[in-house]
N, C-alpha and C positions, 0 to 999 in steps of 0.2 A: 304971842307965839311967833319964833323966826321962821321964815319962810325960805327954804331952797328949790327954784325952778328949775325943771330938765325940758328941755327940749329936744324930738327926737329929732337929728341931723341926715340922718339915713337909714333907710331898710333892711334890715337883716337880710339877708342869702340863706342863713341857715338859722334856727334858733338862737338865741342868744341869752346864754347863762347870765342871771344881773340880781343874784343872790345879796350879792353887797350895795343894793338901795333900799335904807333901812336906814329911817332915824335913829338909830344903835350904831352904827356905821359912821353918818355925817356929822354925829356931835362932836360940838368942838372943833372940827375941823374946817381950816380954808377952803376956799372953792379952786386952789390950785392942787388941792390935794387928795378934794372928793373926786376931781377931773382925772385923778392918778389911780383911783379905787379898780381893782383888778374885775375884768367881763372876761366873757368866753363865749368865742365863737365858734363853733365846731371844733376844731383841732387847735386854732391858734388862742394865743392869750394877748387882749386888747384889754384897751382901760374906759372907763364913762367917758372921757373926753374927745374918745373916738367917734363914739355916736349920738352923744349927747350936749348940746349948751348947756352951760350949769351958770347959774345966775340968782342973786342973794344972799344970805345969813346964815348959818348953823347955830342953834342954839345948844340946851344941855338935851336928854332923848328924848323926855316927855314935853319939852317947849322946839320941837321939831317940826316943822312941817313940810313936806314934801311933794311937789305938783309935779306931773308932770304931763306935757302936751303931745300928742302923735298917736301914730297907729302899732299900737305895742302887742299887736295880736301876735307875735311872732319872736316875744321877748316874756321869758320863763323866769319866773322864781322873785319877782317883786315881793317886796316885805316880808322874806322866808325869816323865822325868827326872831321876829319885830317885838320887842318887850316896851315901846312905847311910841308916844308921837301922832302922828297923821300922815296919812299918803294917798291924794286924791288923784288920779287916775282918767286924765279928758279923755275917753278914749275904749278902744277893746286891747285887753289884756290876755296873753298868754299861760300855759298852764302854769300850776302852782301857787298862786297868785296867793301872798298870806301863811302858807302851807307853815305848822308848828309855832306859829305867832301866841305871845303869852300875855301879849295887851297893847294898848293904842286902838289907833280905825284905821281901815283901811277903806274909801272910799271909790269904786269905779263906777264908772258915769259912761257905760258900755258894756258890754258883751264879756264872759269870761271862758278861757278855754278850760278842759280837764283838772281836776284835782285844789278845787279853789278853795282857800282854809282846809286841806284833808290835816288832820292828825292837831287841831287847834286847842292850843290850851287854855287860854285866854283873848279879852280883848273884842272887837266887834270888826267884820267882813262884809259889808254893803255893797252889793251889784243893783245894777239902776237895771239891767236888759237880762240877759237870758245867763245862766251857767252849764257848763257841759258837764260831763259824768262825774262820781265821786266827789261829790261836792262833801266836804268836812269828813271825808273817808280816814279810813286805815289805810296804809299802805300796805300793799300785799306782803303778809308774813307775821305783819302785827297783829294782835290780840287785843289792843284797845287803841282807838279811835281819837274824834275829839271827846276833850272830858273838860272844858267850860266855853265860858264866851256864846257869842253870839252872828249867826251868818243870816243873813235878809238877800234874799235873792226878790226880787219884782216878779220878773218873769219866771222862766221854768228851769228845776232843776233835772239832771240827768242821770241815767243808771245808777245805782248801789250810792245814791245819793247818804249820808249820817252811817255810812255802815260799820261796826262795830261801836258807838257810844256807848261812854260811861257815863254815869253820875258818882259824885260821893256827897249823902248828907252831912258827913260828919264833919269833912273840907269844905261844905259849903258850894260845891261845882257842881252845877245845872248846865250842860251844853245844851243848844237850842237852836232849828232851825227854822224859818221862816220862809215861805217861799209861794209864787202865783200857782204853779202846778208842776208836777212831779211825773219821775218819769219810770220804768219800773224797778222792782225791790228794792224800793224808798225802805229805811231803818231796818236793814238786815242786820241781824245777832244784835239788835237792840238791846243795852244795857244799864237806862237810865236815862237817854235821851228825849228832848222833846220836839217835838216837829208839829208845825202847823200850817198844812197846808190851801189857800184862800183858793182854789178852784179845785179842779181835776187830777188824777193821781190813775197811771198806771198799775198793772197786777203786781199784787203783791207783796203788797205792802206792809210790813213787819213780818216779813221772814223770817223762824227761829228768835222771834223777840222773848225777852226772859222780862224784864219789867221797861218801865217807861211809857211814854203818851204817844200816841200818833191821831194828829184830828186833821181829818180832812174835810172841807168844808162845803165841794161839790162831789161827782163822781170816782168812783172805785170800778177799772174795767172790772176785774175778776178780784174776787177776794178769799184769802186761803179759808177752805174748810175747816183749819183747825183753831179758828178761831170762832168763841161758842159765847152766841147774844147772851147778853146781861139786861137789855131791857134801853128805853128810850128815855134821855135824857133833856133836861133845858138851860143847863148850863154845867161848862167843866172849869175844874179850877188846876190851874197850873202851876210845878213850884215855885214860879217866880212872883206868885203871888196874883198874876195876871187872870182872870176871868175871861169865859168865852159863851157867850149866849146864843141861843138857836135849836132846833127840834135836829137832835142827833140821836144815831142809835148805836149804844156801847156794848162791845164785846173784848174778852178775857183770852189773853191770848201772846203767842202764840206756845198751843198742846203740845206743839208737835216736839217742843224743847224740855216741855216738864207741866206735868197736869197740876204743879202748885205757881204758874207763871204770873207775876202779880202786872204783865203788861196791858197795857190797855189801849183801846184802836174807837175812835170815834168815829164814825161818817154820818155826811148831812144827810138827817130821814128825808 
């Protein structure tokens, strides 16, 4: 795989739109010309070479790789769109992060701000540290969410984290999130999504869910009434094939959407 490095040169003042770093973007092209790839900063229109050293190879999108070194908490829209490649990330990363990506990884090794894979169709989203709100979200207005691929967050995610997921069996697309703990109305209007949560989990969690899995593996502050025990389980199986074992108690859910909701909500007995 060819390897293209960024390094950040300066600090943003204002956000910095950088929608066009994206092995989709750098294939095939010189590193005089990925230096010429259009950024935005607040009002004015700058290029990567303004704020970035660019340094290495572009190969074709799926033999892409993309590194990049600095403090990018304050640079928006990395890998938006990304249909292949790698983009490792030393670093805390700004909103958007991944947002509508259809395959490759995206790898950050730090902190992510709002909206990280919101609307993802493909592909895999690894945060090593914490993510902020709407993680794998819809964007407000939309009516479905992510509908495949896969987001690993370590640490915790934040509000209306998976909200709207789809699944389609018949396409084959299981979107899936993984995550250390969760923060409240984790898989709102759930629609096929799977979340798995390895500690703690805020109220609320599957909100108006109509199908789909939610397993949380430590605590539930509050959990909706309308969703109605099924009885104690020791292992669930998920559509990826994946297995989860441990003394859990499953409930059918959520009523509040439709008393035929074939959702389902694990937490650790």
């Amino acid at each position: 795989m060819t390897e293209i490095k960024l390094k950040l040169k300066k600090l943003p003042k204002f956000p910095l739109e950088a929608e066009s770093i994206t092995p989709d973007n750098f294939a095939g092209k010189t590193l005089d010309a990925i230096k010429k790839l259009p950024l935005y900063h607040g009002n004015e229109n700058t290029v990567i070479g303004d704020y970035f050293s660019v340094s290495g190879k572009s190969g074709n999108v799926n033999n892409t790789k993309i590194v990049i070194d600095g403090d990018l908490s304050n640079v928006k829209r990395i890998g938006e769109q990304m249909s292949g490649g790698e983009i490792i990330i030393n670093g805390n990363v700004g909103m958007h992060v991944g947002n509508n990506m259809s395959g490759g990884k995206i790898l950050v090794n730090g902190n992510a701000d709002d909206w990280a894979g919101a609307m993802l169709q493909g592909g895999e989203l690894e945060i090593i540290g914490d993510a902020g709100h709407y993680v794998g979200a819809a964007y407000r207005g939309n009516w479905q969410g992510m509908k495949n691929g896969v987001i690993k967050v370590k640490g915790k995610v934040g509000n209306e984290s998976m909200l709207w997921a789809r699944s389609s069996k018949p396409a084959n697309r299981w979107p899936m999130l993984y995550c250390g703990s969760a923060g409240p109305f984790l898989g709102t209007h759930n629609h096929g999504g799977t979340i798995v949560v390895e500690g703690d989990c805020d109220r609320c969690a599957g909100a108006d869910q109509a199908r789909g899995i939610i397993v949380i593996k430590g605590k539930v502050s509050r959990k909706l009434p309308s969703f109605k025990r099924i009885g104690e389980v020791k292992e669930i199986d998920l559509p990826n094939g994946e297995k989860i074992t441990g003394k859990f108690i499953e409930y059918s859910g959520d009523h509040s959407v439709s008393k035929e909701s074939t959702g389902k909500l694990y937490i650790a007995a």
